[in-house]
C-alpha positions as CSV (number, residue, x, y, z in Angstrom):
1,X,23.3,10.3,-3.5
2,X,19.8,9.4,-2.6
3,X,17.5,6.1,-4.1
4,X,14.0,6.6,-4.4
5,X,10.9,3.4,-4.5
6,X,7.9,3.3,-6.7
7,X,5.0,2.5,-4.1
8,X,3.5,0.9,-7.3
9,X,5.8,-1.3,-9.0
10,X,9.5,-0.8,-6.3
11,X,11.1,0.3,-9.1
12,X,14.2,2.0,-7.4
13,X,15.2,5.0,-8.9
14,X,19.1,4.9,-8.4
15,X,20.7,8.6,-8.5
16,X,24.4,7.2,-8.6
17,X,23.3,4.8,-11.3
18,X,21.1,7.5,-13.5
19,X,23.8,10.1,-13.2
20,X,20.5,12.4,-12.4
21,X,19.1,13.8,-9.1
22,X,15.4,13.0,-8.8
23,X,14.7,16.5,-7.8
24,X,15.3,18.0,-11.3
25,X,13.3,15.4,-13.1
26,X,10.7,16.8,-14.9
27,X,7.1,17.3,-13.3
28,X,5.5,14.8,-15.9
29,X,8.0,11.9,-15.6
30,X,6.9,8.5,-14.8
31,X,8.0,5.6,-13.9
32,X,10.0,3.5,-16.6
33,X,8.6,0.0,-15.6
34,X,4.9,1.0,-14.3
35,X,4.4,4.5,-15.5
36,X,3.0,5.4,-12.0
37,X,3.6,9.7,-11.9
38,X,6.8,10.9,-9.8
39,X,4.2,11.4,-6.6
40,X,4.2,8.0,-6.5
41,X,8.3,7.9,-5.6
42,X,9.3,7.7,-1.9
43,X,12.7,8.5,-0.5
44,X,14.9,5.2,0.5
45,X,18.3,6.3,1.6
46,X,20.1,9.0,2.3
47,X,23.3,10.0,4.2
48,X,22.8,9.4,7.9
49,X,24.8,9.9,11.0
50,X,25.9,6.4,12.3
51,X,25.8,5.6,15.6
52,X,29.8,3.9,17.0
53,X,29.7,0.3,16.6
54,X,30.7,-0.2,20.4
55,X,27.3,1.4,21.6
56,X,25.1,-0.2,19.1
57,X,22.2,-2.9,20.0
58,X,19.7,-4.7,18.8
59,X,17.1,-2.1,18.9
60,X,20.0,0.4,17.3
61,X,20.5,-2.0,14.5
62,X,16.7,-2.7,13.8
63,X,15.6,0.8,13.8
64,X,19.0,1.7,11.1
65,X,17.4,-1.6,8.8
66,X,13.3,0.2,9.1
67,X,15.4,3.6,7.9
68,X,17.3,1.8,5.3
69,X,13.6,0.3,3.2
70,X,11.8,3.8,3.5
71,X,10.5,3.8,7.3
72,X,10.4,7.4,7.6
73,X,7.7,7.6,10.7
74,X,6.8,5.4,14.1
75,X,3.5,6.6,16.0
76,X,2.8,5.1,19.4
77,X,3.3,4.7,22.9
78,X,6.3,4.3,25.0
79,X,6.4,2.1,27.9
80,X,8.9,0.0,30.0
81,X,8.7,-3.3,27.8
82,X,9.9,-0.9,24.5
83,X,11.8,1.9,25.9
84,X,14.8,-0.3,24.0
85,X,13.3,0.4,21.0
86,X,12.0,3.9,21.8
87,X,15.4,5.0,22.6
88,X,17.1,3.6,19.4
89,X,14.4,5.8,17.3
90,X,15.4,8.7,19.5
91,X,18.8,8.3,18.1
92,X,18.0,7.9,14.9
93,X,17.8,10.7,13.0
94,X,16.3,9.5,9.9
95,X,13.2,8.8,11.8
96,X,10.8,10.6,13.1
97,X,8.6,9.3,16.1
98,X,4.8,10.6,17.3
99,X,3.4,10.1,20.8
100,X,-0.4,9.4,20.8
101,X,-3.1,9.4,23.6
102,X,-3.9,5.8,23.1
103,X,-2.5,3.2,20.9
104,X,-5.7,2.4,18.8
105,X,-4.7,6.2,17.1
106,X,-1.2,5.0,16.6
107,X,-2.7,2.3,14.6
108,X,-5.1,4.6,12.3
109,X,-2.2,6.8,11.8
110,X,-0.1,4.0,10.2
111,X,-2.8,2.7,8.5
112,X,-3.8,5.9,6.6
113,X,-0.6,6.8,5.8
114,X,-0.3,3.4,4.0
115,X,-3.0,4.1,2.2
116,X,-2.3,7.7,1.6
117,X,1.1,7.4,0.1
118,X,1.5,3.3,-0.3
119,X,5.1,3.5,1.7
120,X,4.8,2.1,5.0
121,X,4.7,3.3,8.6
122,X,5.1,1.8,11.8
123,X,3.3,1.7,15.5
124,X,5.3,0.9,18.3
125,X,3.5,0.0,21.9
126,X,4.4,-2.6,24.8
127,X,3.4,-5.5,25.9
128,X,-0.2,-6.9,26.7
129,X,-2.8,-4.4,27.2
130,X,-0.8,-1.9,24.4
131,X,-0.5,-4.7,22.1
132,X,-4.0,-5.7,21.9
133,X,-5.2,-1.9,21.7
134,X,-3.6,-1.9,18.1
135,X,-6.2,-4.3,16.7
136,X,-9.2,-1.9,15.5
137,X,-6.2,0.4,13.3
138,X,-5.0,-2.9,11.9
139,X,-8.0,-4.2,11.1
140,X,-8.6,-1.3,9.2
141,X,-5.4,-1.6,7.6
142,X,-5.9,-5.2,6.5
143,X,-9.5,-4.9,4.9
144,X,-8.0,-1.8,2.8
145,X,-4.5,-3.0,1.7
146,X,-2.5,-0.9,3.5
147,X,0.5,-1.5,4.5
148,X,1.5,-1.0,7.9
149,X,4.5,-2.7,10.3
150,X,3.3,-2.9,14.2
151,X,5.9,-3.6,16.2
152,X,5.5,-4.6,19.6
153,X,7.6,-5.2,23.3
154,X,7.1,-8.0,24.3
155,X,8.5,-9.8,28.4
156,X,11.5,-11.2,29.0
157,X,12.4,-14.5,26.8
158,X,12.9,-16.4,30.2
159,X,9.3,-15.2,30.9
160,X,7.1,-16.4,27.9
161,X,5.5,-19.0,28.8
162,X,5.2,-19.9,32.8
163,X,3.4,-16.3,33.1
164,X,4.7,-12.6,33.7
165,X,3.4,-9.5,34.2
166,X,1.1,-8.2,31.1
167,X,2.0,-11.4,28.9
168,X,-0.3,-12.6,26.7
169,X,0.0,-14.8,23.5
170,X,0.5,-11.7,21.0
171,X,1.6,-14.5,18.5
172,X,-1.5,-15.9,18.5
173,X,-3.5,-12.4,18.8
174,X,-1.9,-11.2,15.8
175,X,-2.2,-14.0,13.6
176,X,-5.7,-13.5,12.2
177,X,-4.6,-9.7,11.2
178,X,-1.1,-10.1,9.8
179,X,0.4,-11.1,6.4
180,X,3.6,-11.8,8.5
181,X,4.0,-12.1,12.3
182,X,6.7,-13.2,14.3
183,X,8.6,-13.4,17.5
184,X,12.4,-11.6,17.4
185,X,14.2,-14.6,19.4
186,X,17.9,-13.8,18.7
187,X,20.2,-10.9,18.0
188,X,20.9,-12.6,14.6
189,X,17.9,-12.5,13.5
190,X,17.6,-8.5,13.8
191,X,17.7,-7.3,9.9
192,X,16.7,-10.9,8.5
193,X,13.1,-10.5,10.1
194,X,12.5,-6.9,10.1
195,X,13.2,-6.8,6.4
196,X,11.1,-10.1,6.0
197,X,8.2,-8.0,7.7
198,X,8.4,-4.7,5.7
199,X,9.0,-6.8,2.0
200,X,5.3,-8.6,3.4
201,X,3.6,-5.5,4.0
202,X,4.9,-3.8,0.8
203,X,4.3,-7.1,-1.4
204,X,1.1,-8.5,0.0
205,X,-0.3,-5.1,0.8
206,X,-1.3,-5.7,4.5
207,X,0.2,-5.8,7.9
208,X,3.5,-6.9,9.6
209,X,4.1,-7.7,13.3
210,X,7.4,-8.2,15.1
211,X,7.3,-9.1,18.6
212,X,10.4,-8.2,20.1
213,X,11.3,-9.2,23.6
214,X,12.1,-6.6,26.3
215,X,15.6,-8.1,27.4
216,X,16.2,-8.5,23.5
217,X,16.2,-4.9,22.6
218,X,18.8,-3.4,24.7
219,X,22.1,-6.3,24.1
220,X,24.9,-5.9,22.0
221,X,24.8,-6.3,18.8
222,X,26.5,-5.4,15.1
223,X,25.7,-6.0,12.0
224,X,25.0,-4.3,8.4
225,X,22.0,-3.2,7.5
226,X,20.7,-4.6,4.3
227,X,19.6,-2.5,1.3
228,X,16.2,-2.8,-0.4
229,X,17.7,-3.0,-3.8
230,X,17.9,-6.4,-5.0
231,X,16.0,-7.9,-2.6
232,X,12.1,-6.9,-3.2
233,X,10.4,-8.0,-6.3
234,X,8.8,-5.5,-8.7
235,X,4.9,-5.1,-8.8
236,X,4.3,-4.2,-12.0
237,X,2.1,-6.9,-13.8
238,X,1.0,-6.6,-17.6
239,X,-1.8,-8.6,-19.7
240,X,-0.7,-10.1,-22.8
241,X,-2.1,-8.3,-26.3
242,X,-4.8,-10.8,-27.0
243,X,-6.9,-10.2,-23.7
244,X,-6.7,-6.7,-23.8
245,X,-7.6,-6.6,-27.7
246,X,-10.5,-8.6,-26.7
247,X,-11.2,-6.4,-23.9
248,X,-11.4,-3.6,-26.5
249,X,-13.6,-5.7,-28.2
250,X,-16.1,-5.9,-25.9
251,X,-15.8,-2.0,-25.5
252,X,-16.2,-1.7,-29.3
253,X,-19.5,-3.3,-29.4
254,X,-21.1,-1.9,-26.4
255,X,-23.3,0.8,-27.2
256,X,-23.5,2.6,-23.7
257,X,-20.4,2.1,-21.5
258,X,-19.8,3.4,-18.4
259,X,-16.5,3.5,-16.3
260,X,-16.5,2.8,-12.4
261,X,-13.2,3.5,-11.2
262,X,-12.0,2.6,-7.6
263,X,-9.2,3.5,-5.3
264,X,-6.9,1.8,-7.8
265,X,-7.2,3.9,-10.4
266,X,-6.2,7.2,-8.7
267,X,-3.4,8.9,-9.5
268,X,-3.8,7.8,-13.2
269,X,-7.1,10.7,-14.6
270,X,-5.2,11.7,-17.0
271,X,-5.3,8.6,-18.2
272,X,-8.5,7.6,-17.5
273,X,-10.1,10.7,-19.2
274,X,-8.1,9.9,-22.6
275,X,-9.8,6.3,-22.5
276,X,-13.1,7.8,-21.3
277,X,-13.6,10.7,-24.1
278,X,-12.5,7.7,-27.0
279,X,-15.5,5.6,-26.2
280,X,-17.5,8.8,-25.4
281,X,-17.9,7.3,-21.9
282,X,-18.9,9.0,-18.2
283,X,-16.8,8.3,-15.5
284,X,-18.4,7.3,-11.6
285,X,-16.3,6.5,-8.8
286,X,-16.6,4.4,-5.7
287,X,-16.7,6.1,-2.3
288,X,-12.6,5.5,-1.9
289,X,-12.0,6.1,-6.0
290,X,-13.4,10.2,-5.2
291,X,-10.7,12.4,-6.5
292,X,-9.3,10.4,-9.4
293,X,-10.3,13.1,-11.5
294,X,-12.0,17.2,-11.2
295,X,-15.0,16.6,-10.1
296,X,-16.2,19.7,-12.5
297,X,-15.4,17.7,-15.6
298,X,-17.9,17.2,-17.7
299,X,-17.4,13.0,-17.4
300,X,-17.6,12.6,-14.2
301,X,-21.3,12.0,-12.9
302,X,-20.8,11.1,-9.0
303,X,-20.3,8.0,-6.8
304,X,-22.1,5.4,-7.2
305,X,-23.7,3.6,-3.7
306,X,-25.4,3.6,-1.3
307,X,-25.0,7.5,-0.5
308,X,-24.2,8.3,-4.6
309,X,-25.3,10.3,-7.1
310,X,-28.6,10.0,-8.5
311,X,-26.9,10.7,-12.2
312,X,-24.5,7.3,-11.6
313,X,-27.2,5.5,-10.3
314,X,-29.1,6.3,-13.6
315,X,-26.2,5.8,-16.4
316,X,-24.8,2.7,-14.1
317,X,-28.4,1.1,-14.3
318,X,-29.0,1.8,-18.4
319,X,-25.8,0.9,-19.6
320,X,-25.0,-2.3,-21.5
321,X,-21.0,-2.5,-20.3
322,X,-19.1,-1.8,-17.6
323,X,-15.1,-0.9,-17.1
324,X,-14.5,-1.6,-13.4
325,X,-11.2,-0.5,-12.4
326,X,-9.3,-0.8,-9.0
327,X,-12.9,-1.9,-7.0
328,X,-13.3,-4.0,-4.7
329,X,-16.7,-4.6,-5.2
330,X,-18.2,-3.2,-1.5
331,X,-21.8,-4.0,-0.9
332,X,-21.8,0.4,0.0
333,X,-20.7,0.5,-3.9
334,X,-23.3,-1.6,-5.5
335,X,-21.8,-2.3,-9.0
336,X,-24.7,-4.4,-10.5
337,X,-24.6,-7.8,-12.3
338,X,-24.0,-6.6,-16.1
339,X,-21.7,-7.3,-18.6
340,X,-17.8,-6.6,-17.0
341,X,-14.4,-5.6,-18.4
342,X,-12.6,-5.6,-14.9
343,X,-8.8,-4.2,-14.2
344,X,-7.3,-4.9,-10.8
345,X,-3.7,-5.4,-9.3
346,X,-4.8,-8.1,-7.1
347,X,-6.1,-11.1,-8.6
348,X,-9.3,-12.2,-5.9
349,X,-10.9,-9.2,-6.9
350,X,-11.7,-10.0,-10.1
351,X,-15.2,-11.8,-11.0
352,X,-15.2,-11.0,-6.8
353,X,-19.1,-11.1,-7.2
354,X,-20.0,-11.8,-10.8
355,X,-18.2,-12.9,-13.7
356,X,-16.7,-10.8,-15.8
357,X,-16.3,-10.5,-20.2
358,X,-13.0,-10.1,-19.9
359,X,-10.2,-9.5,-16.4
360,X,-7.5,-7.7,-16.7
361,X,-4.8,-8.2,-13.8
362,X,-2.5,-5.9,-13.3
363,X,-1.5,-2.4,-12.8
364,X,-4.4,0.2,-14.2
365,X,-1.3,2.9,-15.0
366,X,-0.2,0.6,-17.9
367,X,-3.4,-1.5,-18.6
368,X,-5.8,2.3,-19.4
369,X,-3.0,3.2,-22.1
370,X,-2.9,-0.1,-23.6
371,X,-6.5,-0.2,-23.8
372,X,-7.0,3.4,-25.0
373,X,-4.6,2.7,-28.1
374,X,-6.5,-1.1,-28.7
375,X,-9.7,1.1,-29.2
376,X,-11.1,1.4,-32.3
377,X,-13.9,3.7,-32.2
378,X,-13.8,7.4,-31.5
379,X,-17.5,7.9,-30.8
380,X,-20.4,5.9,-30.2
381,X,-23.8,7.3,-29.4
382,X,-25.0,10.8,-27.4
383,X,-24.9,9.8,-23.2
């Protein structure tokens, strides 16, 4: 029996525990706690062939503990300071690895695939120049949320410090990038950290980096790999009734309001259109938000930017409210200073730039419904 995680919420969808394969659920179910859609659901564990305890090492153990939280694909390049770990994912048949032509695309790959899906993928590259060739991807990954676990070789532990070939401080180079980074110092440390490091990226929606020693990777070592369940918090965060009734308040009096919706919003038009067509409303996106919803519906009117539509730029400009959801406010989006009903999942993007009527944190799949049913007018005047 399989276990599947909301990358919304990490709601785990138990089969054993349901008594229901996920595969026959219908097409239109959604998630209990967050109501993301069943897209949203990513594979966590499965049956898998076990490799003899006797032959198992550190790099063994650490690649079965990735498998185990949902690590379902490494991109990068191999070299002598990670073959350890090169070799364990060539064991592994859970995971799948991709060689690249230079680490920087290893990065990007991760990165997208964050953002893409929101489960996480990993680059793997060695020591010094490899390391510091990961930045530009992660980079990328950190300024868009994404999260993305870089693991790198790193030299012998009897060699960090006095000087070796290729060392540099990765602890320090990473530091400025990562939402957890660390050095792998002892075999009993294997599944403590590497969990630590994907819970980071998942939680705090950025990147993890383990530095893991060259001698490190290929000693002995046992231990049980730790399932996800139980030990990663759930995402989903609600508003209490009285700020979203006075968000619909706000939306009641306003006489032409127009929704922005960002990145954050997509995989919910469906739900977006219902609140949309209650308050008569056209929808714009940012550049990230394009695709929330068919772009040949008669609500949507374009992006709105720097390289938008001229029909968002026009609506955007004469309206008297906007409903910003999931943006992060980019100087390419230029949202103007007007009156704000914000929703956002993390917190320091709302009233980023101006203040706002009314913000809304949590997760736009169950704040749009809750907002659609506080509205109490079905029409206001001709767009």
């Amino acid at each position: 029996m399989m276990k599947f995680r909301c990358t919304v919420c990490n709601y785990i969808y138990d089969e054993a525990k349901e008594g229901r394969e996920f595969s026959i659920l219908a097409d239109d179910w959604t998630c209990p706690v967050c109501n993301a859609l069943k897209i949203a659901f990513v594979p966590l564990a499965e049956d898998r062939e076990k490799i003899p305890s006797k032959q198992k090492t550190v790099s063994d153990v650490l690649v079965e503990q990735m498998a185990e939280w949902g690590i379902n694909y490494v991109f990068g390049i191999p070299g002598t300071s990670s073959l350890g770990l090169v070799e364990a994912i060539r064991k592994n048949t859970r995971i799948k690895y991709y060689q690249v032509r230079h680490e920087q695309t290893a990065a990007f790959m991760a990165s997208a695939y964050g953002k893409l899906t929101g489960n996480i993928a990993a680059c793997l590259t060695v020591a010094g120049p490899g390391a510091v060739n990961l930045a530009t991807g992660l980079y990328d990954a950190k300024l868009d949320h994404a999260p993305v676990l870089a693991i790198t070789g790193l030299v012998k532990r009897q060699l960090i410090g006095p000087g070796s070939f290729q060392e540099i401080d990765q602890h320090s180079f990473f530091e400025p990038i990562c939402v957890f980074n660390k050095i792998l110092m002892s075999e009993d440390q294997t599944t403590r950290l590497i969990t630590l490091a994907i819970k980071h990226a998942l939680v705090d929606r950025g990147v993890s980096h383990i530095s893991v020693p060259n001698d490190l990777q290929k000693l002995p070592h046992e231990a049980d790999v730790l399932p996800m369940q139980g030990r990663i918090p759930n995402r989903n965060i609600l508003q209490c009734d009285h700020l979203i009734k006075d968000a619909a308040s706000v939306i009641n009096n306003a006489k032409r309001p127009v929704i922005i919706s960002g990145f954050g919003a997509i995989g919910q038009g469906i739900k977006l259109l219902q609140l949309a067509e209650k308050i008569s409303s056209p929808i714009a996106t940012t550049f990230r938000g394009k695709g929330v919803i068919d772009e040949d519906n008669e609500l949507y009117v374009g992006s709105h930017g720097t390289i938008g539509s001229t029909a968002a730029a026009k609506l955007v400009r004469e309206s008297d409210l906007l409903i910003v959801i999931g943006s992060s406010f980019s100087d390419m989006t230029q949202i103007p200073q007007k009156r704000i009903i914000q929703i956002d999942i993390d917190p320091m993007m709302i009233a980023k730039n101006y203040p706002v009527e009314v913000g809304l944190w949590g997760n736009s799949a169950e704040l749009i419904p809750k907002l659609t049913e506080a509205e109490k007018r079905m029409h206001l005047e001709p767009l």
